[in-house]
N, C-alpha and C positions, 0 to 999 in steps of 0.2 A: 538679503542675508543668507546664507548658507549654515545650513543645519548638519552638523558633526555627527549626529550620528544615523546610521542608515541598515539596512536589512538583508544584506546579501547571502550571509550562510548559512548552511545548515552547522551538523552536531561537526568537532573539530578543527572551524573556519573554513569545511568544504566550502564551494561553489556547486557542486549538482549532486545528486542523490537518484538512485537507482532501484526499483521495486521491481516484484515478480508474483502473480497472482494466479492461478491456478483452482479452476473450477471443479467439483464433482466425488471428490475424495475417492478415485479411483486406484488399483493398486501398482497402474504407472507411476504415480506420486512414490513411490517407496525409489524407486529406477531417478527420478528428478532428483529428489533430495540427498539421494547421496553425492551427484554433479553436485548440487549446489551447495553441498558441505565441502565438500574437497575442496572446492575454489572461495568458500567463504563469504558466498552470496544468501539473501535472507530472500522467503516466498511468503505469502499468505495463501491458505488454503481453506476455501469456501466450500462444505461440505454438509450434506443432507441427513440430518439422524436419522429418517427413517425408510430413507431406502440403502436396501444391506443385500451380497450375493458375492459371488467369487469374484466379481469385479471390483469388488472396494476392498477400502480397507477397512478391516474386521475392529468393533469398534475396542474389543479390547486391546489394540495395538496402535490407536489415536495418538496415545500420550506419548507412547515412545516413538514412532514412526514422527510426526512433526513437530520433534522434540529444538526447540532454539530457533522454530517458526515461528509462525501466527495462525492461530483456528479461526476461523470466523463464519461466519453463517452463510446459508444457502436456501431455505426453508425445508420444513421436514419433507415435502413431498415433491419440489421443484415444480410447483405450480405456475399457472400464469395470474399472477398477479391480480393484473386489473379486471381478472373474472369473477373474485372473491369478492362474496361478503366480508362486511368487516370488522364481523365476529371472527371468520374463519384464517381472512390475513390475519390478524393480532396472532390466532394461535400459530400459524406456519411460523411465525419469527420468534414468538415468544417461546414456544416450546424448542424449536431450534436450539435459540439461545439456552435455554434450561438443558438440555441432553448434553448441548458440546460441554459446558460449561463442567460438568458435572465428570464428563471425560478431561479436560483440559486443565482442570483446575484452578483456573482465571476466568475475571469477568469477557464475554465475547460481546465487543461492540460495533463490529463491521459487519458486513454481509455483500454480498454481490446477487445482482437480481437474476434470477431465474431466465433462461433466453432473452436477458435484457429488459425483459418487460414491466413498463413501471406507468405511471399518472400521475397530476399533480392531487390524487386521494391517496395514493400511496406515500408519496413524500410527505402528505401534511401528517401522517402518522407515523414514521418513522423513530421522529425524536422520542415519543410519547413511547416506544419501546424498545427504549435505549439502543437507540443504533446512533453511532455517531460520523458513520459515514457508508456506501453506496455505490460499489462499483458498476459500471453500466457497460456495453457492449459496443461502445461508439466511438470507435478511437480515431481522433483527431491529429495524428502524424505532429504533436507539438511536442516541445519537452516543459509546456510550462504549467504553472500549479492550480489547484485544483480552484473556481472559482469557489464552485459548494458541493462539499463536501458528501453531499448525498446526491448528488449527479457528477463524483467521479472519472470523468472520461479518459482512457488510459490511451497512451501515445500509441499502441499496435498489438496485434497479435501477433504471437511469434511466426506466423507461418507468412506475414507479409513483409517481404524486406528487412527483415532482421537485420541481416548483416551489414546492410549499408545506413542502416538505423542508425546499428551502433556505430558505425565510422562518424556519422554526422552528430552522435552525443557526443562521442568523444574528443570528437576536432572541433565544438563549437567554442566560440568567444563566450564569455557572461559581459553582454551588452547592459551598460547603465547599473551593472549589479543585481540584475537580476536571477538569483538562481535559479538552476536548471533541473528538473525530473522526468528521468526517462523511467515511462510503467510499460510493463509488457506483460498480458495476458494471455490465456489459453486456456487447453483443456489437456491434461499432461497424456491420454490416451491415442490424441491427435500424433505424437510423435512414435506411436505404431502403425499409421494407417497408410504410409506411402515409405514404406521401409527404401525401396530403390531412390527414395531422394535424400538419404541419410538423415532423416529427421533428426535421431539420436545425437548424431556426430554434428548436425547443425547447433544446436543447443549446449552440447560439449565445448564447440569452439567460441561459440560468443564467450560462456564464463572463463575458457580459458583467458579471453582476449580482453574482460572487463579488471579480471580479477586483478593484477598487476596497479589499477588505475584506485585501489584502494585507499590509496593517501589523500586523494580528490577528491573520490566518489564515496559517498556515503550511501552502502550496502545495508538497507532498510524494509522492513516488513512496513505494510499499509497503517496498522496500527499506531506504529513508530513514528512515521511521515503527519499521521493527522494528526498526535499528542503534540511532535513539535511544533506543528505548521499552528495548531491550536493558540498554543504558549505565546509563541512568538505575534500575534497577532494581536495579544491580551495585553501586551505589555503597554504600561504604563508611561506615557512620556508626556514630559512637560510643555507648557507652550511654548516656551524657548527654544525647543528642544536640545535643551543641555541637561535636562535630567528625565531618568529611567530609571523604572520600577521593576522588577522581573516576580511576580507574585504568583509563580509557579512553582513546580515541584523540581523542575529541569531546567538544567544549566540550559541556557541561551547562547549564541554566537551573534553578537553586534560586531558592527563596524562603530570605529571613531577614528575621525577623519581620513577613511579609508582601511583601518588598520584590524585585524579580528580581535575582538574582546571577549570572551568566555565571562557571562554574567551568570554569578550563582543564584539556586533558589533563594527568594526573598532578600535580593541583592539593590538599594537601592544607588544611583550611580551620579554623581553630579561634575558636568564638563567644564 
């Protein structure tokens, strides 16, 4: 029997979706985001309440500076993790969370870890302080989705092979319907550290070279990617599978019988 309906896209009837992640709230981020505004590209930005000096950005300037971003956590101090007690992790996250929050003025549910450092005692408290997801420092050259959500692993850092990165997002097939996501991480100060290899200008050209590919790609903050990825995973479908529930907040993109279907919140669907 073949079952009509199936999961290939994101928001629009994309096939692949594209993120951008950015460590340390440093006040190269001001220099990024306006690249990534002109071409229309979305970042998440993992920032530390409480460290502050002429190298960041000043926190009265959060709101507006990654304003149609994503704030998300970093811990107050950029600790290593699995050295804390865990009285002292709760606080690194949960104050975190309470500082940005309070600059941002939305809830902040993601974070990325501290020089990557994590355990499976870190993970088991995560959820328990609302983090609903966990970038990690391990990138795996894939474009595909995230197994769990609080191990993260993003397809590259921009300083390795970017450019041929992007060629091979952009020229790849979606095999079997699988959508694709390409994440690219850093740390936005990196592209002042080898000015004679045009770091800046390398970063200019990929969004130049993405941005066009907008009808396709769906240009997504972290937060964005895990609500849908979320949604879509919740959804409700019958044994038959000729009927589907969508008991989210957010419009869905199914396939029926190949074809994109845009299922509204609390839309139920019968094939």
């Amino acid at each position: 029997m073949t079952i009509p309906i199936s999961f290939p896209f994101f928001p629009g009837g994309r096939r692949k979706a594209l993120t951008l992640s950015y460590d340390d709230g440093v006040v190269q981020d001001i220099r990024l985001l306006d690249i990534l505004n002109r071409y229309g590209l979305k970042g998440t930005f993992h920032l530390n309440s409480g460290i502050t000096g002429e190298n960041k950005v000043p926190s009265a300037r959060v709101a507006e500076v990654y304003r149609g971003h994503e704030i998300s956590a970093h811990c107050v101090t950029h600790p290593w993790l699995t050295t804390l007690p865990l009285e002292s992790l709760a606080w690194e996250i949960l104050e975190d969370r309470r500082r940005l929050e309070a600059l941002a003025g939305y809830p902040v549910r993601g974070m990325s870890y501290p020089y990557g450092d994590y355990n499976a005692e870190v993970l088991s408290r995560l959820p328990h302080y609302g983090i609903g997801y966990a970038r990690t420092t391990r990138s795996h050259g894939q474009f595909s989705l995230p197994e769990d959500f609080l191990q993260w692993h993003p397809t590259c850092h921009h300083a390795k092979d970017l450019a041929a990165k992007t060629d091979e997002f952009l020229n790849a097939p979606n095999r079997a319907g699988r959508p694709l996501l390409f994440y690219v991480w850093g740390h936005s100060y990196e592209f002042d550290r080898n000015l004679e290899n045009n770091n800046w200008e390398m970063i200019e050209a990929f969004a130049a070279k993405v941005a066009p590919e907008k009808e396709t790609v769906w240009f997504a903050t972290n937060i964005e990617i895990y609500d849908y990825l979320t949604a879509l995973r919740r959804l409700r479908l019958g044994v038959s599978g000729r009927l589907v529930e969508n008991q989210s907040h957010l419009t869905l993109w199914i396939a029926i019988e190949g074809k994109p279907h845009a299922l509204a919140p609390g839309e139920r669907l019968s094939i």
